[in-house]
C-alpha positions as CSV (number, residue, x, y, z in Angstrom):
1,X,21.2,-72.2,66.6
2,X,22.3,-71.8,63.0
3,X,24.7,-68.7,61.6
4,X,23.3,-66.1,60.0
5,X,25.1,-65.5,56.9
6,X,26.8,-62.1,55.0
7,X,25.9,-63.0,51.8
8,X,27.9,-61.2,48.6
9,X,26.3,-59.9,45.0
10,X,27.8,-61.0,42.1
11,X,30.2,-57.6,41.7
12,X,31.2,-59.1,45.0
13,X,29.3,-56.1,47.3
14,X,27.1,-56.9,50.7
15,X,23.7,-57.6,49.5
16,X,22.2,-58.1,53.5
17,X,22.1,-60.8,56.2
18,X,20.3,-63.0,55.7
19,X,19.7,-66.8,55.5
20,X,21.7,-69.5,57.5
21,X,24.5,-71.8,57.0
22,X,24.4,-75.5,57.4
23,X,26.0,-77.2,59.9
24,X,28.7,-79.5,57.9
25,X,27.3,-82.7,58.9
26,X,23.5,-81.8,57.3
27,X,23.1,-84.2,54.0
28,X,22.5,-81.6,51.4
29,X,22.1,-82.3,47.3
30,X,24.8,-82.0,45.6
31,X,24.3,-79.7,43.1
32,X,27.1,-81.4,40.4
33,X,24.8,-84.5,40.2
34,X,24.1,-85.0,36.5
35,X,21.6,-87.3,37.0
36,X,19.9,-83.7,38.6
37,X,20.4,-81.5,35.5
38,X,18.0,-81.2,32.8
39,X,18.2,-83.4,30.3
40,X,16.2,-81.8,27.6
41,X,17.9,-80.6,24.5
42,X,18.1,-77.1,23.0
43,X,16.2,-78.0,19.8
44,X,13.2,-79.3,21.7
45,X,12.9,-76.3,24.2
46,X,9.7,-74.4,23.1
47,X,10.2,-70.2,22.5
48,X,8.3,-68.1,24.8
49,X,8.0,-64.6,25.4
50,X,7.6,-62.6,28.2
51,X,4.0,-61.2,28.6
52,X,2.6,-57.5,27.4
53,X,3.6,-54.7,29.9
54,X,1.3,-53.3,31.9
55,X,0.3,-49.6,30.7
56,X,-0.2,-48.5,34.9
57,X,0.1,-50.7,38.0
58,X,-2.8,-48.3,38.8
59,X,-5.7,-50.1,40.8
60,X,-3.7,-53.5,39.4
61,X,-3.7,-56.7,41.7
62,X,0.1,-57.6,41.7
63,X,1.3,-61.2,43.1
64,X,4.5,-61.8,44.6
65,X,5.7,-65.1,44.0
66,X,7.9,-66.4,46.5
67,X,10.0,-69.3,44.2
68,X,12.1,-70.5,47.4
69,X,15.2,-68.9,46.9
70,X,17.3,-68.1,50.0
71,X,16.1,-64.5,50.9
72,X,13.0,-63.8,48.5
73,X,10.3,-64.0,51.1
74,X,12.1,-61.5,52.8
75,X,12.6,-58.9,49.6
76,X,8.7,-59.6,48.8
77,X,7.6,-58.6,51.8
78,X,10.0,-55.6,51.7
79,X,8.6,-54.8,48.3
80,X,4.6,-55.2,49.5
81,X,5.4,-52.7,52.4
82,X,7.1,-50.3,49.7
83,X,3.8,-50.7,47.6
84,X,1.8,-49.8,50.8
85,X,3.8,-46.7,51.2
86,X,4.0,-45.3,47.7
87,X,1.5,-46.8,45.5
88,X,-1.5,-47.8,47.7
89,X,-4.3,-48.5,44.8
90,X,-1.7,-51.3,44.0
91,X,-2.9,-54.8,45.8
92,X,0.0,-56.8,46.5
93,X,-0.8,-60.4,47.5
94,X,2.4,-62.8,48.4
95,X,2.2,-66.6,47.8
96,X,4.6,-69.4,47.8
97,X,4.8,-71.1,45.0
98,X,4.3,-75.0,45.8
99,X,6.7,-77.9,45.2
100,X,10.6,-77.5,45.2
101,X,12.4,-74.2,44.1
102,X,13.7,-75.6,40.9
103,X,10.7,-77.3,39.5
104,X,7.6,-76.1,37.8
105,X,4.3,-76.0,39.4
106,X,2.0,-76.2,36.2
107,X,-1.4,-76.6,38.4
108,X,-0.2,-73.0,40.1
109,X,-0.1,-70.9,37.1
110,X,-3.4,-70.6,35.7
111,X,-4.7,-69.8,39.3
112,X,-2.2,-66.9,39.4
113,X,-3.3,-65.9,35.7
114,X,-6.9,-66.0,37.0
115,X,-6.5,-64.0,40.1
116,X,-3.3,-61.3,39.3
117,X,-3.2,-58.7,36.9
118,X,0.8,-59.0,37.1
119,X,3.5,-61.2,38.8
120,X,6.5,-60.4,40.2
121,X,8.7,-63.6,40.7
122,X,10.9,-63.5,44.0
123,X,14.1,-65.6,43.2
124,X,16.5,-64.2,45.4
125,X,17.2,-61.5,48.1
C-alpha cells in the first residue's frame, strides 16, 4: 500500500492529502535530464494570447481538463460538484487530456474548441 502524502503550497501552508509517494526503489525520470528539457529557443517561440472572457458562464458548457498533475482530478471534480451546487445552468464536463502531462495533445484541442464554450485547465491540486 503506498503513503499518502501532506503535500505543502508554495508559501509553505497544507494544501490537502493527497497523492502517494513512491517507494525508493520505483525507476522514476529524472527530472534534471537535459536531454528532457526543451530545446527550443526564445526567438522562435510563437506569441499567443489568452482567449476573450466570457461575458456570463450563464447556460455555458465549461470543460475541465484534467492535464495529469498529481491532485487535479481530484480539485476538478471538487469544482464540478461546486458548479452543481451554485451555478446549475453551468454544464461541466471533465476529460483527461491524452498523452503525458508535459506534452501537447494538438489532435485534442480543436475537439475541446468544438464542444466547450470555456476550459478550465486542472494542473494541480
Amino acid at each position: 500500500m503506498k503513503e499518502k502524502l501532506r503535500v505543502l503550497d508554495p508559501v509553505g501552508q497544507p494544501s490537502g492529502i493527497f497523492g502517494y509517494r513512491l517507494n525508493p526503489e520505483d525507476d522514476m525520470m529524472n527530472i534534471t535530464d537535459p536531454n528532457l528539457q526543451p530545446t527550443i529557443s526564445l526567438d522562435k517561440m510563437e506569441s499567443l494570447q489568452m482567449a476573450p472572457r466570457l461575458g456570463s458562464l450563464e447556460n455555458k458548457r465549461i470543460m475541465l481538463i484534467d492535464t495529469g498533475f498529481l491532485g487535479s482530478r481530484e480539485f476538478l471534480e471538487e469544482l464540478q460538484e461546486w458548479f452543481k451546487r451554485n451555478m446549475p445552468s453551468v454544464k461541466t464536463e471533465l476529460r483527461v487530456k491524452p498523452g503525458n502531462t508535459f506534452a501537447d495533445a494538438p489532435e485534442f484541442w480543436p475537439e475541446v474548441k468544438k464542444d466547450a464554450d470555456g476550459v478550465i485547465l486542472g494542473v494541480g491540486g
